[in-house]
Every structure is written in C-alpha cells, then in structure tokens.
N, CA, C and O atoms as a printed pandas DataFrame, in Angstrom:
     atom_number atom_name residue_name chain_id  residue_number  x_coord  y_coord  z_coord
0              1         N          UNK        A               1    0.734  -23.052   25.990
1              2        CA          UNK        A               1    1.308  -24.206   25.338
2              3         C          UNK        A               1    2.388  -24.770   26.266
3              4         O          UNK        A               1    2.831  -23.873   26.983
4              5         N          UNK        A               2    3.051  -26.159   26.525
5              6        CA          UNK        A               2    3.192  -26.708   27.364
6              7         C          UNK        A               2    4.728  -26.330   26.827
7              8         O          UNK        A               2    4.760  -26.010   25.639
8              9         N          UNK        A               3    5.696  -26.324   27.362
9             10        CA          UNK        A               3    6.982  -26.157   27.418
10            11         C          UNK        A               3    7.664  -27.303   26.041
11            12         O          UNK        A               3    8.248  -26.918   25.028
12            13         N          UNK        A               4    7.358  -28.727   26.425
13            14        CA          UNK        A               4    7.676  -29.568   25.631
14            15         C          UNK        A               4    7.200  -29.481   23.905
15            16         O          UNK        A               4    7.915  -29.754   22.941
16            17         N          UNK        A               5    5.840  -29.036   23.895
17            18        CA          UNK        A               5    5.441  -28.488   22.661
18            19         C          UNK        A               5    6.205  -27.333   21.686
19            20         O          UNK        A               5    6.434  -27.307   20.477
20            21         N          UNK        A               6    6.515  -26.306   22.892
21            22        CA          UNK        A               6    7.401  -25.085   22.325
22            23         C          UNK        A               6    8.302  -25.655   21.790
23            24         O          UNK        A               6    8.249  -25.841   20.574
24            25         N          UNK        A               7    9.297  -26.059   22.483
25            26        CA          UNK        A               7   10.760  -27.184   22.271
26            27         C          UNK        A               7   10.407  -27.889   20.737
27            28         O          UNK        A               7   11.079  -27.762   19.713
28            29         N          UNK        A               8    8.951  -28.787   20.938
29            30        CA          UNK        A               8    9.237  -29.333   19.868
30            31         C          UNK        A               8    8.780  -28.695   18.305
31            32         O          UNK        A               8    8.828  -29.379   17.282
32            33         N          UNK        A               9    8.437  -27.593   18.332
33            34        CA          UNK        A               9    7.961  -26.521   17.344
34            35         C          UNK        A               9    9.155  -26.021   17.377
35            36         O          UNK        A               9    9.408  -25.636   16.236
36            37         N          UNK        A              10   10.065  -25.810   18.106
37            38        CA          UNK        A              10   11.598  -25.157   17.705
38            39         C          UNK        A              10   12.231  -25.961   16.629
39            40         O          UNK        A              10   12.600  -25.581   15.518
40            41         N          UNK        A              11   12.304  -27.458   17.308
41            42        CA          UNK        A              11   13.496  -28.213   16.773
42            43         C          UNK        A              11   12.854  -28.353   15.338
43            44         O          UNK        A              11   13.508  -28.050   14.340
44            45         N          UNK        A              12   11.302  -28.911   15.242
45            46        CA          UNK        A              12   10.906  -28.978   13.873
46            47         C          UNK        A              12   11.037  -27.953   12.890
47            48         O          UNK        A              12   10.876  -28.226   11.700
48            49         N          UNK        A              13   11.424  -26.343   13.426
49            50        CA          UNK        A              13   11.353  -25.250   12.296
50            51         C          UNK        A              13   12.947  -25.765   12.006
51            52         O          UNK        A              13   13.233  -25.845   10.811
52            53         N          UNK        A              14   13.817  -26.056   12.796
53            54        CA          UNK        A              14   15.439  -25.616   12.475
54            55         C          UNK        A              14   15.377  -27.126   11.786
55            56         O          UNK        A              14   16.069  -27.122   10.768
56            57         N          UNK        A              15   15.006  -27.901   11.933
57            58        CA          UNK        A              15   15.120  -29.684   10.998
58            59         C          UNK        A              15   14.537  -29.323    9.426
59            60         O          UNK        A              15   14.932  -29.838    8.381
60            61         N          UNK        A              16   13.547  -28.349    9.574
61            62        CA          UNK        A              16   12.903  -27.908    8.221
62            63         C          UNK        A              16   14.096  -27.046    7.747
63            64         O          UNK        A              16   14.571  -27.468    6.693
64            65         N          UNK        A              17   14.602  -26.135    8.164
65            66        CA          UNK        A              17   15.834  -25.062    7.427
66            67         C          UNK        A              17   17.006  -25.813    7.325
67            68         O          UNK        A              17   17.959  -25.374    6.680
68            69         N          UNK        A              18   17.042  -26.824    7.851
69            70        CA          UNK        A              18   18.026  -27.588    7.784
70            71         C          UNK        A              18   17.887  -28.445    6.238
71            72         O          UNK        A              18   18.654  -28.463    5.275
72            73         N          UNK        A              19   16.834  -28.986    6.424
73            74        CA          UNK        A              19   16.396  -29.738    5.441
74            75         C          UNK        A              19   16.390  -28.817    3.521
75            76         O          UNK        A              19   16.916  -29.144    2.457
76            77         N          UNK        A              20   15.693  -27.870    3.853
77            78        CA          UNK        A              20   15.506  -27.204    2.728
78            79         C          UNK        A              20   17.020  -26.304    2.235
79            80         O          UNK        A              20   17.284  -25.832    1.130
80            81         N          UNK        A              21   17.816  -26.291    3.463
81            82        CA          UNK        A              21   18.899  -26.301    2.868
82            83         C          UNK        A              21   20.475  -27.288    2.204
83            84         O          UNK        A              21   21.471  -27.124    1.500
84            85         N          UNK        A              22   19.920  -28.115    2.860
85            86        CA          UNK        A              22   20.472  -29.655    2.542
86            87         C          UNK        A              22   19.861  -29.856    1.088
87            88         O          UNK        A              22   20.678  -30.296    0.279
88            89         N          UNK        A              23   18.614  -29.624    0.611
89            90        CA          UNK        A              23   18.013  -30.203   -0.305
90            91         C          UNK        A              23   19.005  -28.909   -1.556
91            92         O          UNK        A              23   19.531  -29.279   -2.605
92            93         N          UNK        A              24   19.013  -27.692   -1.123
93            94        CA          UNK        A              24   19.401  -26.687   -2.204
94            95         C          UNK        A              24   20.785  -26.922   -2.756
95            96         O          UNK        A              24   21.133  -26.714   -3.919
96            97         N          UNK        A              25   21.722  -27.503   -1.517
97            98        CA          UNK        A              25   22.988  -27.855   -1.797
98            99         C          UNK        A              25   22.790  -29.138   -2.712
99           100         O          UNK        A              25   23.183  -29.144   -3.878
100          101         N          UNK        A              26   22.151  -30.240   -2.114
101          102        CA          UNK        A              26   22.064  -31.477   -3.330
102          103         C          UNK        A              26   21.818  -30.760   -5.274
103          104         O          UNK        A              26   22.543  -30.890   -6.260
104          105         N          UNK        A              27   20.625  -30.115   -5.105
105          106        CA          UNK        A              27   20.400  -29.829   -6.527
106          107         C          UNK        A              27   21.076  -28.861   -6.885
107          108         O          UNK        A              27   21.073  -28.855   -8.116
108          109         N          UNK        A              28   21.786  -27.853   -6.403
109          110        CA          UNK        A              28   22.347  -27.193   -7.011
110          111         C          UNK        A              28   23.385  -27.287   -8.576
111          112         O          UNK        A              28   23.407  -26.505   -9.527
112          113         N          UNK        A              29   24.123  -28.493   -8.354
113          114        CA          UNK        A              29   24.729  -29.032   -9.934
114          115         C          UNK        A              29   23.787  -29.525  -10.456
115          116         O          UNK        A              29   23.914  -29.111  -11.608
116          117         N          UNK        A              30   22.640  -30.312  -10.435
117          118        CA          UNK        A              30   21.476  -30.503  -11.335
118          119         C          UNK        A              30   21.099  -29.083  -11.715
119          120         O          UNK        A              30   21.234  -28.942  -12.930
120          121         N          UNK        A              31   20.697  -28.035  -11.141
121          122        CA          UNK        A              31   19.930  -26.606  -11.310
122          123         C          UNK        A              31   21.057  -26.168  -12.621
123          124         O          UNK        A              31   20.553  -25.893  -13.710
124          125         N          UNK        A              32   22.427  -26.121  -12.483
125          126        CA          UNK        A              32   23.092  -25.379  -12.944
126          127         C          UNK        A              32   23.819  -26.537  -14.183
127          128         O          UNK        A              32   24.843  -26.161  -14.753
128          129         N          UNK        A              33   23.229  -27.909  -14.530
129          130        CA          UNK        A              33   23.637  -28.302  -15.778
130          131         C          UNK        A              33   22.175  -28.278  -16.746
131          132         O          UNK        A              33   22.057  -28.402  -17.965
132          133         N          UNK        A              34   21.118  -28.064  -15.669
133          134        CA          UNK        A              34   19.344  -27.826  -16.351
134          135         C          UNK        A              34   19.908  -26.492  -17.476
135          136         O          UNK        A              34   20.053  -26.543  -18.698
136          137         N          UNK        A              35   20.210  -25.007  -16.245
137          138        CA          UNK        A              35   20.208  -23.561  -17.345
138          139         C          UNK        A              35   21.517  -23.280  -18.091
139          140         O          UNK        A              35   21.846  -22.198  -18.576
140          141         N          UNK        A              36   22.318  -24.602  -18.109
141          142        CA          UNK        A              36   22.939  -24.646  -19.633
142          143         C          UNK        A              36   22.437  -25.481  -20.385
143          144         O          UNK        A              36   22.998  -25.218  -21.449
144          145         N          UNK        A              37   21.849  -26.208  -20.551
145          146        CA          UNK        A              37   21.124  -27.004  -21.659
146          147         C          UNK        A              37   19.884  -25.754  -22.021
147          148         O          UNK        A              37   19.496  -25.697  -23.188
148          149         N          UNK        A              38   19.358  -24.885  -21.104
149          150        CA          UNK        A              38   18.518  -24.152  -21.593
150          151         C          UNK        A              38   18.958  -22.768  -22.088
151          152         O          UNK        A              38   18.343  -21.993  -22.820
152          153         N          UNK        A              39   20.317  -22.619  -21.448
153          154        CA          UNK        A              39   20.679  -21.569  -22.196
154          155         C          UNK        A              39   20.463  -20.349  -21.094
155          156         O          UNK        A              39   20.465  -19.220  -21.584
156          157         N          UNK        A              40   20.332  -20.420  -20.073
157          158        CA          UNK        A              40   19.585  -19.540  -19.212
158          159         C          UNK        A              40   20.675  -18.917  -18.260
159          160         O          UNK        A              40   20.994  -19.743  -17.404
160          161         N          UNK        A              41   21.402  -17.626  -18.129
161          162        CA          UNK        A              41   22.575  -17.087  -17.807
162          163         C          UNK        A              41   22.184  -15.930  -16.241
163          164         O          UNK        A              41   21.508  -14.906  -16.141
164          165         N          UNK        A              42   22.981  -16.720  -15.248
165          166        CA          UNK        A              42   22.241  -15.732  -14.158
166          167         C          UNK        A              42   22.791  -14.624  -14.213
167          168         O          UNK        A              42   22.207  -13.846  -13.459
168          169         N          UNK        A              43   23.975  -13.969  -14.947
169          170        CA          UNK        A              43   24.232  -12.405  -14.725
170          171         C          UNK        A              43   23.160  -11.591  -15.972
171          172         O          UNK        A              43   23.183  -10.386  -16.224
172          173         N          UNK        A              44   22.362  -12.512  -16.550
173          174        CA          UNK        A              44   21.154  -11.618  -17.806
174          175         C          UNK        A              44   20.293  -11.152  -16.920
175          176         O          UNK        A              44   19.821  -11.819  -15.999
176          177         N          UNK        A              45   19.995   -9.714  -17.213
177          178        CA          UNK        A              45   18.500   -9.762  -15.927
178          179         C          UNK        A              45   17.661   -9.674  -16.713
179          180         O          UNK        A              45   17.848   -8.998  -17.725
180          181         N          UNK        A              46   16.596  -10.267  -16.511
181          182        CA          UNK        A              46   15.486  -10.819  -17.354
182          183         C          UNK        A              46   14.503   -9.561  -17.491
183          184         O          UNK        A              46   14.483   -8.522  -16.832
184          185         N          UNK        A              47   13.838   -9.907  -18.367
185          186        CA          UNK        A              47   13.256   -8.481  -19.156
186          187         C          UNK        A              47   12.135   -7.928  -18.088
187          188         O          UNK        A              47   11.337   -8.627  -17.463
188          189         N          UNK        A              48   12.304   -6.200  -18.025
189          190        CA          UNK        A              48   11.062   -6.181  -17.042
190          191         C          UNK        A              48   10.004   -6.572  -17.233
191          192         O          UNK        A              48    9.745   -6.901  -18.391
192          193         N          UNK        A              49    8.856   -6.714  -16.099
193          194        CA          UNK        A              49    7.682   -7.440  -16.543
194          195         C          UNK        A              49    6.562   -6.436  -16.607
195          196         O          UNK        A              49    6.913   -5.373  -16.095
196          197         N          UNK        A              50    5.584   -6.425  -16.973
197          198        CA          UNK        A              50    4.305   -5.949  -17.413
198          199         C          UNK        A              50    4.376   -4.974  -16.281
199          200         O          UNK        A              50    4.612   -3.838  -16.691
200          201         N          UNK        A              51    4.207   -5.092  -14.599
201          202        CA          UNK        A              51    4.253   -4.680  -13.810
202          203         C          UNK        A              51    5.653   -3.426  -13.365
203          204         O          UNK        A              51    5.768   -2.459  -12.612
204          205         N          UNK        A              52    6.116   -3.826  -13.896
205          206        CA          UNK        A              52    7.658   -3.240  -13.572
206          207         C          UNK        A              52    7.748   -1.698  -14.802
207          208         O          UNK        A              52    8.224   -0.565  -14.718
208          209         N          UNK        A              53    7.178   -2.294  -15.615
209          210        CA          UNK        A              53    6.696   -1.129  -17.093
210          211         C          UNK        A              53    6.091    0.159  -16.958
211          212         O          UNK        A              53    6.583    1.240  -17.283
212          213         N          UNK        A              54    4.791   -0.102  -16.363
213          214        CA          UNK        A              54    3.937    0.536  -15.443
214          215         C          UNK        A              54    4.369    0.892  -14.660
215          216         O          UNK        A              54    4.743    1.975  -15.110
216          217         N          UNK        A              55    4.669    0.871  -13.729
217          218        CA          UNK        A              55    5.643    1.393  -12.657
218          219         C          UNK        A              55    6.146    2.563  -12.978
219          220         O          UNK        A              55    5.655    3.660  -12.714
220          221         N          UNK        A              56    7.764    2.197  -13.918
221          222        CA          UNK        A              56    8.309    3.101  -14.482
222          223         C          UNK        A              56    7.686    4.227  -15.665
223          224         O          UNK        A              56    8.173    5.282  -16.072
224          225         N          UNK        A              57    6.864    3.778  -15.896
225          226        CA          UNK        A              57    5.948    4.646  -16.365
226          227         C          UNK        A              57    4.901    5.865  -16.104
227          228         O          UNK        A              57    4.402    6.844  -16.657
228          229         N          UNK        A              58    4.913    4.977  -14.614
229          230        CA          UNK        A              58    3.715    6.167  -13.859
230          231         C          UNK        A              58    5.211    7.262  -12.856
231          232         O          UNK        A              58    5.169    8.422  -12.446
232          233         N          UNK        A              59    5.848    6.676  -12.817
233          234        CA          UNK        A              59    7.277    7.356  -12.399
234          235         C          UNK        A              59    7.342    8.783  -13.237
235          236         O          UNK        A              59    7.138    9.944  -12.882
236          237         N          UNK        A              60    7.652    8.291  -14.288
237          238        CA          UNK        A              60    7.937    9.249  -15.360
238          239         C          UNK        A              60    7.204   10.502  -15.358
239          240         O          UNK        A              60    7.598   11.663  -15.248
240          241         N          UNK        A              61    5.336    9.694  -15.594
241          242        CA          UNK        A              61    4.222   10.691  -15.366
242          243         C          UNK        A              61    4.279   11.617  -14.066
243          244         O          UNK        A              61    4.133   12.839  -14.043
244          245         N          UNK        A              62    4.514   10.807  -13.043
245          246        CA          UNK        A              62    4.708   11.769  -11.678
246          247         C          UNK        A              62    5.661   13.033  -11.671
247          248         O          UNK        A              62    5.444   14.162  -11.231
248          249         N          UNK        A              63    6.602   12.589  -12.191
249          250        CA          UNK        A              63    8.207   13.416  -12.823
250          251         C          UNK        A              63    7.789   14.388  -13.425
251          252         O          UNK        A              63    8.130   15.459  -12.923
252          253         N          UNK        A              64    6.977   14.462  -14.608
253          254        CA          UNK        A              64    6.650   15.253  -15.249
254          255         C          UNK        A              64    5.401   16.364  -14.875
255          256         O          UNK        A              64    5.191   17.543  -15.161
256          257         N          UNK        A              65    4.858   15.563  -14.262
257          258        CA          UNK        A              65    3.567   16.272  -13.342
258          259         C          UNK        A              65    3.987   17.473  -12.333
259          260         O          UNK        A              65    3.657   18.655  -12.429
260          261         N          UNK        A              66    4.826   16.847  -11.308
261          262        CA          UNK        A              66    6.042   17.643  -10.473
262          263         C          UNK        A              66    6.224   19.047  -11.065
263          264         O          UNK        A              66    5.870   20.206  -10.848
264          265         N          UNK        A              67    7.167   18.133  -12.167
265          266        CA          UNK        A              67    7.821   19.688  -12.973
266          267         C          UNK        A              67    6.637   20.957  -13.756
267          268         O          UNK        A              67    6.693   22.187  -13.769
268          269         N          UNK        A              68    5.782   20.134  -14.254
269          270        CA          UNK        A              68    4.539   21.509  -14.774
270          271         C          UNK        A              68    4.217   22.029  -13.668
271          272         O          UNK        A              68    4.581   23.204  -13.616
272          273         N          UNK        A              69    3.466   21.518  -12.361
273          274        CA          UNK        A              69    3.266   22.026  -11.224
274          275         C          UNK        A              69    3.887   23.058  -10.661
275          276         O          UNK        A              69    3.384   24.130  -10.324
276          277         N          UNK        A              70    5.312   22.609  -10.539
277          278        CA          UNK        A              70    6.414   23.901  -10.462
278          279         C          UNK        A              70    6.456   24.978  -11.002
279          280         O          UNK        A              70    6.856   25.952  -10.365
280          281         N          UNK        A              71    5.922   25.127  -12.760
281          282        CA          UNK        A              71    6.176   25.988  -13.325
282          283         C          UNK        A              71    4.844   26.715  -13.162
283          284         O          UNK        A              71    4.883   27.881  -13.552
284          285         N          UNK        A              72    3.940   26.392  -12.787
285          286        CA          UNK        A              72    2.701   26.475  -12.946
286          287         C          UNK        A              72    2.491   27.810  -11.436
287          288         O          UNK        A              72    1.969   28.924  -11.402
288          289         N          UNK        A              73    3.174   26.983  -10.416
289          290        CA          UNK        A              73    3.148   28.138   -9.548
290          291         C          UNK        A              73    4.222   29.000   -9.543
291          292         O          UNK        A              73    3.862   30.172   -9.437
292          293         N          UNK        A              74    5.343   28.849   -9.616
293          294        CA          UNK        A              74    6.256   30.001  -10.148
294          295         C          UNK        A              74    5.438   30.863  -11.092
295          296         O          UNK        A              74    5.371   32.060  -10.814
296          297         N          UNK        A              75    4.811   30.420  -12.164
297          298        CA          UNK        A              75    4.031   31.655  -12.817
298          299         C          UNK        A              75    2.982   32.137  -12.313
299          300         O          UNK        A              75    2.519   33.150  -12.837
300          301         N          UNK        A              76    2.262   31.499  -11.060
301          302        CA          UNK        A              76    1.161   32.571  -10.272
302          303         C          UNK        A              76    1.753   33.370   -9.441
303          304         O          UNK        A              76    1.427   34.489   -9.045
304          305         N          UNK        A              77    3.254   32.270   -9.047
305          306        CA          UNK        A              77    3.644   33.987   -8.180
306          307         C          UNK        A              77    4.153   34.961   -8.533
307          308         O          UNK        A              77    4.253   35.915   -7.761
308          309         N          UNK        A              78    4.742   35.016  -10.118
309          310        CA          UNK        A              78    5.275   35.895  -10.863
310          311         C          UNK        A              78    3.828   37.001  -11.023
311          312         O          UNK        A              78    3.811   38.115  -10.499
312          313         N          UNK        A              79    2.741   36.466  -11.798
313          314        CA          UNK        A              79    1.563   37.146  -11.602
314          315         C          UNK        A              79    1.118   38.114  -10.396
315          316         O          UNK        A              79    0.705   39.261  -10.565
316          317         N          UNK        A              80    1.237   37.596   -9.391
317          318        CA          UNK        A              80    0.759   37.617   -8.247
318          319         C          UNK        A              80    1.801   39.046   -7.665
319          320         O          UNK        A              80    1.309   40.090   -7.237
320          321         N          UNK        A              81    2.495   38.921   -7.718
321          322        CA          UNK        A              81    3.943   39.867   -7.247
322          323         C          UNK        A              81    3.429   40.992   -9.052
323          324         O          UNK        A              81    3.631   42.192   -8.861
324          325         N          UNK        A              82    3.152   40.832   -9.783
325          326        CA          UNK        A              82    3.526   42.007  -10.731
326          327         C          UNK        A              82    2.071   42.617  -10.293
327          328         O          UNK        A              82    2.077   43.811   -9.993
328          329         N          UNK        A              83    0.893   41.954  -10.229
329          330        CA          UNK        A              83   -0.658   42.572   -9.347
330          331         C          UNK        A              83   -0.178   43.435   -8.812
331          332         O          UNK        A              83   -0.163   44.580   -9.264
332          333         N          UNK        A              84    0.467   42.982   -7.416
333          334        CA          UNK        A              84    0.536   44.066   -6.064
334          335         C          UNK        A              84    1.395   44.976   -6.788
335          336         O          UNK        A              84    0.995   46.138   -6.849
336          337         N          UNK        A              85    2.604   44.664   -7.409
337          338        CA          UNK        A              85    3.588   45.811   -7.857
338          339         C          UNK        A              85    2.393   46.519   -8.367
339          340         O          UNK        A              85    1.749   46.851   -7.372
340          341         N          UNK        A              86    1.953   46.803   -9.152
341          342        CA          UNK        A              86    0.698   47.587   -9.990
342          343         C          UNK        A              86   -0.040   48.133   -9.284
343          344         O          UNK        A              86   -0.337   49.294   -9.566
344          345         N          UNK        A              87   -0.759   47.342   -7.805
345          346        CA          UNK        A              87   -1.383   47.953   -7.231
346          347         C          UNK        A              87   -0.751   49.097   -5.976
347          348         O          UNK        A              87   -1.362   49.977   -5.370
348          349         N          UNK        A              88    0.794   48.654   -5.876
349          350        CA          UNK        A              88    0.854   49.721   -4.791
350          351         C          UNK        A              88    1.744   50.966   -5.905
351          352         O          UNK        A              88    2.683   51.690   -5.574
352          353         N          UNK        A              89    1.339   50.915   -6.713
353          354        CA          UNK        A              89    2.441   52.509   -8.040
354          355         C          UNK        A              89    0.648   53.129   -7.708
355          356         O          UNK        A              89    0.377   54.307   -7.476
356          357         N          UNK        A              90   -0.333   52.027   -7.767
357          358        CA          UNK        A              90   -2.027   53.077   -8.137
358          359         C          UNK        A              90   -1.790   53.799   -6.366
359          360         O          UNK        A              90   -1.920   55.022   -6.323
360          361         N          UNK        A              91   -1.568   53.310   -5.431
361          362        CA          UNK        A              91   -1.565   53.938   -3.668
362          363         C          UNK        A              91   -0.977   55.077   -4.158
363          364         O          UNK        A              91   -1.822   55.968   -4.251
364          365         N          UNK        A              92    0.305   55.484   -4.572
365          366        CA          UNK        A              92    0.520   56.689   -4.397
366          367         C          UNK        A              92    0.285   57.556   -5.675
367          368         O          UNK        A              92    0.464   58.773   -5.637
C-alpha cells in the first residue's frame, strides 16, 4: 500500500474517534435528561440476565461437584489404607 494511502487510513481512523467522541460529549445532557424522564439510575445494576443465571448456576454445580469428588476420594483412600492395614496384620 502506497505510503499516502497509509497516512490517509491513519488520519481517517483518528477524524472517526474524534468524531464519535465529539458526538458523545454533544448528547450526553440529552442521554442524561432521556433516563430521568425514564427513571433509569446508573448506580442500579440491572438485573442479571438469562445468561449470567446459568452461569452462576453451573458455578455452583461445579462447586458442589468439586466438593463430593473430594469426599469421594478421601473415602477410597481411607478404604484403601484400612485394605493394606488388614492385609499386612494377615503377613505376619
């Protein structure tokens, strides 16, 4: 790509961030007299979503899975250790 092209793919990304931030500053007092007429409060955090539910849900399941697992082999090696105890009292 030709030098002048690069250049002008630069200046057009920073005229665009420029722009879209020029535009955020304009609406910003429109944005913020819109979510008081609607009632809409940015320190509320909005309810989790369907996705976010699930999530914490399969969290939980994992959590709990973990912990039986744990107990599950702690009791084979409890097993496992009272076997051999048993089997080395039959050696002598």
């Amino acid at each position: 790509m030709s030098k002048h092209f690069e250049d002008a793919r630069y200046y057009l990304g920073r005229a665009a961030e420029h722009a879209k931030a020029g535009v955020k500053e304009e609406l910003a007092p429109i944005e913020a007299r819109v979510k008081d007429l609607v009632g809409i409060d940015d320190d509320e955090e909005p309810e989790p979503s369907r996705l976010d539910r699930l999530q914490a849900d399969l969290k939980d399941l994992e959590e709990r899975a973990e912990g039986e697992a744990r107990e599950a082999v702690a009791s084979a090696r409890e097993r496992v250790a009272d076997y051999r105890g048993r089997d080395a009292a039959k050696a002598e």
